[in-house]
BALOBA-1460 file (C-alpha; in Angstrom, 3 decimals):
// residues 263
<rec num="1" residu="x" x="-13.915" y="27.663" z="-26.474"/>
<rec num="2" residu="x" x="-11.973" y="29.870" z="-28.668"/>
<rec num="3" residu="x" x="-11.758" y="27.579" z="-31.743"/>
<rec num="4" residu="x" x="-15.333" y="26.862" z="-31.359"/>
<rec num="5" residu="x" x="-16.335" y="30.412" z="-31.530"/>
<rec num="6" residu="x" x="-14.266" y="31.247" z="-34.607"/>
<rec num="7" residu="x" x="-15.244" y="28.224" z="-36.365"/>
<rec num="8" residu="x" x="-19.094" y="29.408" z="-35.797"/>
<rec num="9" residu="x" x="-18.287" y="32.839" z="-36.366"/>
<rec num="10" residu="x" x="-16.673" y="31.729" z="-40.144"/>
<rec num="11" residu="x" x="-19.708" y="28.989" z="-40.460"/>
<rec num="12" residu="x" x="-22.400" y="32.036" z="-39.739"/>
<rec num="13" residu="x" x="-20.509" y="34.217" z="-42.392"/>
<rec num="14" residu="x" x="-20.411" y="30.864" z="-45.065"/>
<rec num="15" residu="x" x="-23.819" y="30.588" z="-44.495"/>
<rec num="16" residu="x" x="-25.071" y="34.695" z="-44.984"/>
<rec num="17" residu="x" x="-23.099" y="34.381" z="-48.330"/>
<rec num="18" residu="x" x="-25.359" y="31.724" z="-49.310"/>
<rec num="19" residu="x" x="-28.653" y="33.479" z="-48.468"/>
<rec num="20" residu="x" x="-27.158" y="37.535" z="-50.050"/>
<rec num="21" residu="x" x="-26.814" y="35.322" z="-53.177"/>
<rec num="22" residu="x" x="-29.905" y="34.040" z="-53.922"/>
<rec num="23" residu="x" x="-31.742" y="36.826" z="-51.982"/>
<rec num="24" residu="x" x="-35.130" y="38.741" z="-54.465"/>
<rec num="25" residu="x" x="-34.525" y="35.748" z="-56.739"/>
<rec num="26" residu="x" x="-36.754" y="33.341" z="-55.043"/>
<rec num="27" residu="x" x="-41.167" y="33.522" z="-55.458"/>
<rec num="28" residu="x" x="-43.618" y="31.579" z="-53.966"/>
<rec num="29" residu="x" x="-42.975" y="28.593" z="-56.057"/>
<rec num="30" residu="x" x="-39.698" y="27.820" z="-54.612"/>
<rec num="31" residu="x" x="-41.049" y="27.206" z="-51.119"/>
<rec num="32" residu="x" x="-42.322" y="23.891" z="-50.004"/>
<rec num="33" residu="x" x="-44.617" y="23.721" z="-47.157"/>
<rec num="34" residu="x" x="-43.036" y="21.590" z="-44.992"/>
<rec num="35" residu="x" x="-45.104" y="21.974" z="-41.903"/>
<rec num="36" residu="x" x="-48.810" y="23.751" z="-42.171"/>
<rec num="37" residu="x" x="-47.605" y="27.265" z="-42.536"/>
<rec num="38" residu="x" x="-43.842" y="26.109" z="-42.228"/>
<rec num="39" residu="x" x="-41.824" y="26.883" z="-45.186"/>
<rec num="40" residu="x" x="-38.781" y="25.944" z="-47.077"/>
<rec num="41" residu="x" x="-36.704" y="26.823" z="-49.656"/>
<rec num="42" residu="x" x="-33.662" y="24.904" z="-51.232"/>
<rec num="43" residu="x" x="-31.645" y="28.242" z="-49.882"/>
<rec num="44" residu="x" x="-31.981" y="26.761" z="-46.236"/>
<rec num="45" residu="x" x="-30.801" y="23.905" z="-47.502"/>
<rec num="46" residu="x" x="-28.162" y="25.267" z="-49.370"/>
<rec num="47" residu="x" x="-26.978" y="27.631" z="-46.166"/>
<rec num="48" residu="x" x="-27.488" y="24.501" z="-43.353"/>
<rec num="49" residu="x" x="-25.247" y="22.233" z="-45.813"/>
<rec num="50" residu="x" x="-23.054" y="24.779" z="-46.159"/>
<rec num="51" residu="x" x="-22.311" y="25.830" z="-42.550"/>
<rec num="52" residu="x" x="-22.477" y="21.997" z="-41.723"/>
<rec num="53" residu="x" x="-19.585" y="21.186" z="-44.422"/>
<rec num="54" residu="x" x="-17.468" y="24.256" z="-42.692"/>
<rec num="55" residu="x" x="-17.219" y="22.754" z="-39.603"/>
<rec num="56" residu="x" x="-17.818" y="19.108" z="-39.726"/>
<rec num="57" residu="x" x="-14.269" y="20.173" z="-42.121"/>
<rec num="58" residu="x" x="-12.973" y="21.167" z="-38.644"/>
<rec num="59" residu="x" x="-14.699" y="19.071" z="-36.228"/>
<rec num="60" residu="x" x="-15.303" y="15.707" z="-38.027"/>
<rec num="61" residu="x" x="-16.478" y="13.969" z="-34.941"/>
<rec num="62" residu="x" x="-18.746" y="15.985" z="-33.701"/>
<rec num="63" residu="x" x="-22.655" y="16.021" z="-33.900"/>
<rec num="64" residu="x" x="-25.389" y="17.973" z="-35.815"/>
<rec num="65" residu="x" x="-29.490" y="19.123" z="-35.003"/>
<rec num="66" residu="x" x="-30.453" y="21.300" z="-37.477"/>
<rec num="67" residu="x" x="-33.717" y="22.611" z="-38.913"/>
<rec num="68" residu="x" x="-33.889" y="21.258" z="-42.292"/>
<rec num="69" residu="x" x="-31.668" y="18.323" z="-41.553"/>
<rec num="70" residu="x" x="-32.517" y="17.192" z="-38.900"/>
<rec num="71" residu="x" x="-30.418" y="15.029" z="-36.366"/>
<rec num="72" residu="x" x="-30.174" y="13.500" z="-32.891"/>
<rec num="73" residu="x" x="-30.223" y="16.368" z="-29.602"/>
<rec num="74" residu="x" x="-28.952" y="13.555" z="-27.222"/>
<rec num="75" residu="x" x="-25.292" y="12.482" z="-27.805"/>
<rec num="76" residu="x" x="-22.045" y="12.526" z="-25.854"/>
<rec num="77" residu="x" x="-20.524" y="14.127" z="-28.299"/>
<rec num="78" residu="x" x="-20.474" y="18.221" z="-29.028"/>
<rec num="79" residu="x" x="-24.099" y="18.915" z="-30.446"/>
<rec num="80" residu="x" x="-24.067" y="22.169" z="-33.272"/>
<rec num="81" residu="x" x="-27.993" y="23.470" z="-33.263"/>
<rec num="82" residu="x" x="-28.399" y="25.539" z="-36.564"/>
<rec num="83" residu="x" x="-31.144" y="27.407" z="-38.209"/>
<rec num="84" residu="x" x="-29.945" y="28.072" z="-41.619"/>
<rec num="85" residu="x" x="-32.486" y="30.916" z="-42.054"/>
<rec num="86" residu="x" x="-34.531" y="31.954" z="-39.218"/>
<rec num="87" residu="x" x="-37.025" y="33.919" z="-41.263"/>
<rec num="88" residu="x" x="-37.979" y="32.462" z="-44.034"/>
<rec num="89" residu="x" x="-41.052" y="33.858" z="-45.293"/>
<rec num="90" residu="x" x="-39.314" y="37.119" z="-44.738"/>
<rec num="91" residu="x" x="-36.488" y="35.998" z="-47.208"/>
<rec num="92" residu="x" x="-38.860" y="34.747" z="-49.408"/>
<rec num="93" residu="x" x="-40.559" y="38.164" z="-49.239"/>
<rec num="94" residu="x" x="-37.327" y="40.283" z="-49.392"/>
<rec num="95" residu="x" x="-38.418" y="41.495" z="-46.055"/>
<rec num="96" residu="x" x="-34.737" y="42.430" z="-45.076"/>
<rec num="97" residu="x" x="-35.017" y="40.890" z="-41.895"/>
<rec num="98" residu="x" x="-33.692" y="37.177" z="-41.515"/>
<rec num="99" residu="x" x="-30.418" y="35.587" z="-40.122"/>
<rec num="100" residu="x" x="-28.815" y="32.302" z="-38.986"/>
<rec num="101" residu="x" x="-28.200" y="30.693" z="-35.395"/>
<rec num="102" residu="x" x="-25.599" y="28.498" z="-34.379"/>
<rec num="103" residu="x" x="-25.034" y="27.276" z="-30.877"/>
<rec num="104" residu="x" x="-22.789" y="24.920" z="-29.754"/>
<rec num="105" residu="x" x="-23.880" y="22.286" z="-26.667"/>
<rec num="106" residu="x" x="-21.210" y="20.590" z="-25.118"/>
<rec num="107" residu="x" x="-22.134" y="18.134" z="-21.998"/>
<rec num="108" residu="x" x="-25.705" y="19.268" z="-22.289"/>
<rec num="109" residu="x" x="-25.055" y="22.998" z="-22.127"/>
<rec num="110" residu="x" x="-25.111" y="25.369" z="-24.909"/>
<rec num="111" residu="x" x="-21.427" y="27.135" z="-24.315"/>
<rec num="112" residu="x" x="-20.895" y="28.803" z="-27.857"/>
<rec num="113" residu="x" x="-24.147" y="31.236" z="-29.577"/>
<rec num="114" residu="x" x="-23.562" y="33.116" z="-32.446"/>
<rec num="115" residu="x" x="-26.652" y="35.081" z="-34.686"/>
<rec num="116" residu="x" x="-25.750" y="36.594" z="-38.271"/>
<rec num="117" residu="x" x="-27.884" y="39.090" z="-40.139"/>
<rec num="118" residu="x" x="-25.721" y="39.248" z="-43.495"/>
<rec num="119" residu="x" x="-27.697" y="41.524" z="-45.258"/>
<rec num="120" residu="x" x="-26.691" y="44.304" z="-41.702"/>
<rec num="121" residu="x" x="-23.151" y="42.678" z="-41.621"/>
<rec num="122" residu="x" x="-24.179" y="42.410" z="-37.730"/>
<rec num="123" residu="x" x="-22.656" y="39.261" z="-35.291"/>
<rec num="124" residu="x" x="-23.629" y="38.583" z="-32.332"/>
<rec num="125" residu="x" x="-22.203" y="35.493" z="-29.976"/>
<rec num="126" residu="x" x="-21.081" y="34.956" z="-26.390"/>
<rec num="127" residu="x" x="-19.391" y="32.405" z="-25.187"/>
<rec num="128" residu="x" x="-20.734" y="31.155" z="-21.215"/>
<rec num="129" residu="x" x="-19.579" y="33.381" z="-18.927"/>
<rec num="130" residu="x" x="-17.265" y="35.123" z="-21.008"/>
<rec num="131" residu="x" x="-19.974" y="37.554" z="-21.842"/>
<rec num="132" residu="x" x="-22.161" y="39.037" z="-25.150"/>
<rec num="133" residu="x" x="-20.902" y="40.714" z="-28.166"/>
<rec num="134" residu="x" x="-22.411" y="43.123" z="-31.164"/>
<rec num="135" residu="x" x="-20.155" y="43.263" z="-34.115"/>
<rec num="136" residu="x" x="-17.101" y="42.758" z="-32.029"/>
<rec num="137" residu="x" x="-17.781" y="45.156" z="-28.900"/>
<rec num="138" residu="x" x="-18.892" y="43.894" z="-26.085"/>
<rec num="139" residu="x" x="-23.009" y="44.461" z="-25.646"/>
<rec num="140" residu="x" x="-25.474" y="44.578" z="-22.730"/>
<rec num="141" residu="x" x="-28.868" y="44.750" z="-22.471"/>
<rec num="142" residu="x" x="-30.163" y="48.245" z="-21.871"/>
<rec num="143" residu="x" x="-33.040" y="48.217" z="-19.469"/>
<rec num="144" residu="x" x="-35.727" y="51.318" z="-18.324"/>
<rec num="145" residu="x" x="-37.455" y="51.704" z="-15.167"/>
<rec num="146" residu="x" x="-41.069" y="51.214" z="-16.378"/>
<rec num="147" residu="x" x="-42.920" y="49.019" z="-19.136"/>
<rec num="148" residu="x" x="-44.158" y="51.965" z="-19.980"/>
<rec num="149" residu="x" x="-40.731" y="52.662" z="-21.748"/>
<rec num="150" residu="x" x="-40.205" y="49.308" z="-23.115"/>
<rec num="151" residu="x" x="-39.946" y="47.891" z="-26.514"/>
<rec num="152" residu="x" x="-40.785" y="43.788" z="-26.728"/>
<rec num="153" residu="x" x="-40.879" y="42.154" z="-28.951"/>
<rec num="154" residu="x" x="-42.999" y="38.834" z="-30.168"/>
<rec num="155" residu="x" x="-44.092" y="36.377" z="-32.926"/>
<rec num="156" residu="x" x="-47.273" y="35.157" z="-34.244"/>
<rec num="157" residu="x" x="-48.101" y="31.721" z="-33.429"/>
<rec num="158" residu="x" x="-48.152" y="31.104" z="-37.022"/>
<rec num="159" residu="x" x="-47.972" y="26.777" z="-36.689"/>
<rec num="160" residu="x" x="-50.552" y="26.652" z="-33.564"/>
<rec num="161" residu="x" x="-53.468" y="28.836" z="-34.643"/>
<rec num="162" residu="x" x="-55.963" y="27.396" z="-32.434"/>
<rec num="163" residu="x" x="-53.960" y="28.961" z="-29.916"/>
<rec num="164" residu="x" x="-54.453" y="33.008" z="-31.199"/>
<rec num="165" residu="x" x="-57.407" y="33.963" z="-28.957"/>
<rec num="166" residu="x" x="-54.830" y="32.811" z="-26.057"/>
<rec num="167" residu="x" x="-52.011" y="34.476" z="-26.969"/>
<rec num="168" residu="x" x="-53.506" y="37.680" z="-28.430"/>
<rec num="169" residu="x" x="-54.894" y="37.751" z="-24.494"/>
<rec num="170" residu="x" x="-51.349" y="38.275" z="-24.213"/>
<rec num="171" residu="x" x="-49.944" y="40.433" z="-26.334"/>
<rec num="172" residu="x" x="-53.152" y="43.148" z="-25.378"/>
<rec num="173" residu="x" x="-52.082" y="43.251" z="-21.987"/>
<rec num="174" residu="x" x="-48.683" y="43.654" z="-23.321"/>
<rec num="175" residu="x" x="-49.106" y="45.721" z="-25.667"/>
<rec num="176" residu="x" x="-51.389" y="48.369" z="-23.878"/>
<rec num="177" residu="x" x="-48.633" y="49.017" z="-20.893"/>
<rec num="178" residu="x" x="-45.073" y="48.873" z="-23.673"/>
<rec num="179" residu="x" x="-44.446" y="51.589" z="-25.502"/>
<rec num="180" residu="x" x="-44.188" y="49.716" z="-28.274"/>
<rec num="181" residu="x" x="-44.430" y="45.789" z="-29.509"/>
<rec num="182" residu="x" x="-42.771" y="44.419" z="-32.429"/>
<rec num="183" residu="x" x="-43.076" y="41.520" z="-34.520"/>
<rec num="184" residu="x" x="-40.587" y="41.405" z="-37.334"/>
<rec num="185" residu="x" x="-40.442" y="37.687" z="-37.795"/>
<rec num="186" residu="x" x="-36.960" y="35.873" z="-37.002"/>
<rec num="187" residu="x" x="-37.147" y="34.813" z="-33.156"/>
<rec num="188" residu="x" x="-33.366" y="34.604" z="-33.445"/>
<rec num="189" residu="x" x="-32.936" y="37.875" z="-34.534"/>
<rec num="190" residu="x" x="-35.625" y="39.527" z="-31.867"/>
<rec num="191" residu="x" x="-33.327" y="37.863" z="-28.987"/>
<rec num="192" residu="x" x="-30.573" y="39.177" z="-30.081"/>
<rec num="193" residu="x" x="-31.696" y="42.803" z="-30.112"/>
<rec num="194" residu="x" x="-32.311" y="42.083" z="-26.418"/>
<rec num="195" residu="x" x="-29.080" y="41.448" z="-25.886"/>
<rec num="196" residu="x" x="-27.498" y="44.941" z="-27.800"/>
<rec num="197" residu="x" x="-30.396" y="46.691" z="-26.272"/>
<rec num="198" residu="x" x="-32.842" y="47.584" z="-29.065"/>
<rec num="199" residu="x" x="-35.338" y="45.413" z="-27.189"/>
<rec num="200" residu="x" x="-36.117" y="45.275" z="-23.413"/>
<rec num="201" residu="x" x="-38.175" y="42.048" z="-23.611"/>
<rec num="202" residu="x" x="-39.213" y="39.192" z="-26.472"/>
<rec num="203" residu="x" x="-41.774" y="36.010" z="-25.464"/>
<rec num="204" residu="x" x="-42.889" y="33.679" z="-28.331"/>
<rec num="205" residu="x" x="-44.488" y="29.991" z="-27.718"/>
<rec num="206" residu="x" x="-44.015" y="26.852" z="-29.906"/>
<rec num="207" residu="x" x="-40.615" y="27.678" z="-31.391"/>
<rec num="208" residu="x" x="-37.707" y="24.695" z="-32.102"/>
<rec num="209" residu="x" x="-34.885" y="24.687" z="-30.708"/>
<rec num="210" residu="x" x="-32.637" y="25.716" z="-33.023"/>
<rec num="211" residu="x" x="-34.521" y="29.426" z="-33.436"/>
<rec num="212" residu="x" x="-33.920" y="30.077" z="-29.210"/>
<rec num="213" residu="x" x="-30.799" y="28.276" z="-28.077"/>
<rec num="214" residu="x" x="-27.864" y="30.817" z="-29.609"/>
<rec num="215" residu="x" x="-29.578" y="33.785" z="-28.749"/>
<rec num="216" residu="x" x="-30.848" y="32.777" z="-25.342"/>
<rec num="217" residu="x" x="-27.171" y="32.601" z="-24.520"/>
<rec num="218" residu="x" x="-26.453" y="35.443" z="-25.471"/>
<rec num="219" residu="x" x="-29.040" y="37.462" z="-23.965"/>
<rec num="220" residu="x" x="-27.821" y="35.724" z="-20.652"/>
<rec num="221" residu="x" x="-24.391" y="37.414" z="-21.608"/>
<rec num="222" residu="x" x="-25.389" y="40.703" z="-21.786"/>
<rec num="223" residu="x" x="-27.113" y="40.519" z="-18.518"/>
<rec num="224" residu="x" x="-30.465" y="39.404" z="-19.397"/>
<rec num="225" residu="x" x="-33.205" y="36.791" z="-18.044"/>
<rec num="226" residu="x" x="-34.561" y="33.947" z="-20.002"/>
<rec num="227" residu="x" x="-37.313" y="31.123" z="-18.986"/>
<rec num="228" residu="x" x="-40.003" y="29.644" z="-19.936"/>
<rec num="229" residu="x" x="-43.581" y="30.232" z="-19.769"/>
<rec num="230" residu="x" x="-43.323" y="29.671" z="-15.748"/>
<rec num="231" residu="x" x="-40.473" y="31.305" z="-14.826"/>
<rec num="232" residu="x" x="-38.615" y="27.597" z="-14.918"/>
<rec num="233" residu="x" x="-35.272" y="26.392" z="-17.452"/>
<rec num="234" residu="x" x="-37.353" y="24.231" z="-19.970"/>
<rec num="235" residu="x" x="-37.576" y="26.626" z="-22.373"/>
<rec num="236" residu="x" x="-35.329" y="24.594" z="-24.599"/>
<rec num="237" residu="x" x="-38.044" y="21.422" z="-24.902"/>
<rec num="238" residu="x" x="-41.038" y="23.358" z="-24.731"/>
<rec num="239" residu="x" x="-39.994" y="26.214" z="-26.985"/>
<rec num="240" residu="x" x="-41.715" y="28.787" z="-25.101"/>
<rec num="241" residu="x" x="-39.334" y="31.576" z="-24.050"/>
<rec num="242" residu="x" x="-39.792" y="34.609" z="-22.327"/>
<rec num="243" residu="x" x="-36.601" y="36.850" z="-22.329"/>
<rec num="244" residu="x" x="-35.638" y="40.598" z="-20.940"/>
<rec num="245" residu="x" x="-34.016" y="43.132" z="-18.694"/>
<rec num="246" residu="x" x="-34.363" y="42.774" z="-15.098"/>
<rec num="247" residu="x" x="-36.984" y="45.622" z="-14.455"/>
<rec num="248" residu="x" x="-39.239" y="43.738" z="-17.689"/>
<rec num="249" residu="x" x="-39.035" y="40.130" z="-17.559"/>
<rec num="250" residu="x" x="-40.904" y="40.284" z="-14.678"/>
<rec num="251" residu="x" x="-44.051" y="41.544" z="-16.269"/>
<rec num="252" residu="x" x="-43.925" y="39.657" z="-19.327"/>
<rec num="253" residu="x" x="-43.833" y="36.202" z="-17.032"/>
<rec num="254" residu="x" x="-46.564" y="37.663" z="-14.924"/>
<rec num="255" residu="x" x="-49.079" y="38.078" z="-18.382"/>
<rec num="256" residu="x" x="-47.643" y="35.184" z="-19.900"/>
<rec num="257" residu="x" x="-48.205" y="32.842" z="-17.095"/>
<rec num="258" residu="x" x="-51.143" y="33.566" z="-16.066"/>
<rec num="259" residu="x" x="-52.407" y="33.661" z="-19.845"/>
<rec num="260" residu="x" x="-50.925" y="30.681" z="-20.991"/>
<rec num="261" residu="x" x="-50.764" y="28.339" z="-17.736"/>
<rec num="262" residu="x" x="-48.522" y="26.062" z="-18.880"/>
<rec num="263" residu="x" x="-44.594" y="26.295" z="-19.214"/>
C-alpha cells in the first residue's frame, strides 16, 4: 500500500496547488449550479483533472469516481474516489476552510484515505490497519467522559431542504447536551478533525461518496466509530454518516436514529 499512499499523498498536494492559485479570484459568476444548491467552479475541475492526470500517470489501469467527473463505483479494478474541493461555496467565499479527499478502494474496500487542507499545509491519511496520521505523526481521536464536554460537528442539509424540520430535531437535542456544535462546511474536513481530536463526534445525511469515504477511514485509524444512521456499514450508499469517540458515538446514533428512522 505504500506506493498507493505516496502517490495520493503527491496527487492531494497537485491538487491544493491548484485551488491556493486561483483562491479570492473567483465571484459568484464563476459557479454553475450544478445540482439545486450544488455548486461548481472550473477550479474543481481544474484540481479533479489534475490529481486524476497524477496518478492515472502512475497507475494507467486503474479506475476513477469522482465528483465532477464522474465514473463507474463497481469495477474489478482499483477504484480512486476524489472530491477535488470539498467546500466549495466556502472557496468561493474565501471562507478558509475547504480541502480535497482521495481514497483508494481496492476489492471493494477503501484501503488508502488521504484529506488535504492546502491553505493549513495539514495531511491526513491512514492506510487499513496501519493506523491514522496528522501531518506525518501518528493521530488518535481524543475522547471525554461526557457529551457535556464534546465538540461535534455537522452540516446543513443544504440539497434536501424538505428535510430541515427533521434534522434541526436533531441537531437541538444535540446541540443542548455538547458543549459546542460546529458547522464549518467541508464534511471531509469535519471527519478528519475527529480523527486528530479537535472533534469528538460529526453526523451529516445525504452526502456522496466521495466527501465520506477517505476520512471515514481514517477516523477508523485513529480509533474512532463510523455508521450510518442505524448503527449499520451502509453509510457509503446512503451517505448518512455518523462518526466519533467511543464514549460519543453512542449518543449521536441514539438522536439520530430515532430522529431520522431510516439508515
Amino acid at each position: 500500500m505504500k506506493e498507493f499512499l505516496e502517490v495520493a499523498l503527491k496527487a492531494a498536494e497537485l491538487g491544493g496547488e491548484v485551488l491556493l492559485r486561483h483562491l479570492g479570484k473567483l465571484t459568484e459568476h464563476d459557479a454553475v449550479e450544478k445540482r439545486r444548491y450544488d455548486f461548481v467552479t472550473f477550479v474543481d475541475m481544474e484540481s479533479e483533472r489534475t490529481i486524476k492526470d497524477f496518478i492515472k500517470s502512475k497507475f494507467p489501469d486503474h479506475k476513477f469516481l469522482a465528483e465532477e467527473s464522474g465514473g463507474e463505483e463497481v469495477t474489478d479494478k482499483p477504484l480512486w474516489i476524489i472530491d477535488p474541493l470539498d467546500g466549495t461555496k466556502n472557496y468561493l467565499h474565501a471562507f478558509p476552510h475547504f480541502g480535497i479527499s482521495i481514497a483508494l478502494k481496492i476489492e471493494g474496500e477503501v484501503r488508502v484515505g488521504v484529506i488535504h487542507d492546502p491553505l493549513k499545509k495539514d495531511m491526513f491519511w491512514a492506510v487499513k490497519g496501519e493506523g491514522a496520521f496528522y501531518n506525518g505523526r501518528r493521530t488518535y481521536i481524543i475522547d471525554v467522559e461526557d457529551i457535556g464536554h464534546s465538540l461535534v460537528a455537522t452540516g446543513f442539509p443544504f440539497r434536501a431542504k424538505d428535510m430541515l424540520d427533521t434534522y434541526l430535531r436533531a441537531f437541538r437535542q444535540i446541540f443542548l447536551k455538547a458543549a459546542g456544535v460546529r458547522r464549518a462546511g467541508s464534511a471531509a474536513l469535519d471527519l478528519a478533525y475527529v480523527a486528530a481530536g479537535i472533534f469528538q463526534g460529526f453526523f451529516e445525511f445525504g452526502l456522496a461518496i466521495w466527501d465520506i469515504a477517505a476520512g471515514a477511514l481514517i477516523v477508523r485509524e485513529a480509533g474512532g466509530i463510523v455508521s450510518d444512521f442505524l448503527g449499520g456499514q451502509k453509510f457509503l450508499e446512503t451517505g448518512n454518516i455518523i462518526a466519533g469517540t467511543p464514549n460519543i458515538y453512542p449518543f449521536i446514533l441514539e438522536v439520530v436514529s430515532k430522529t431520522f428512522g431510516q439508515p
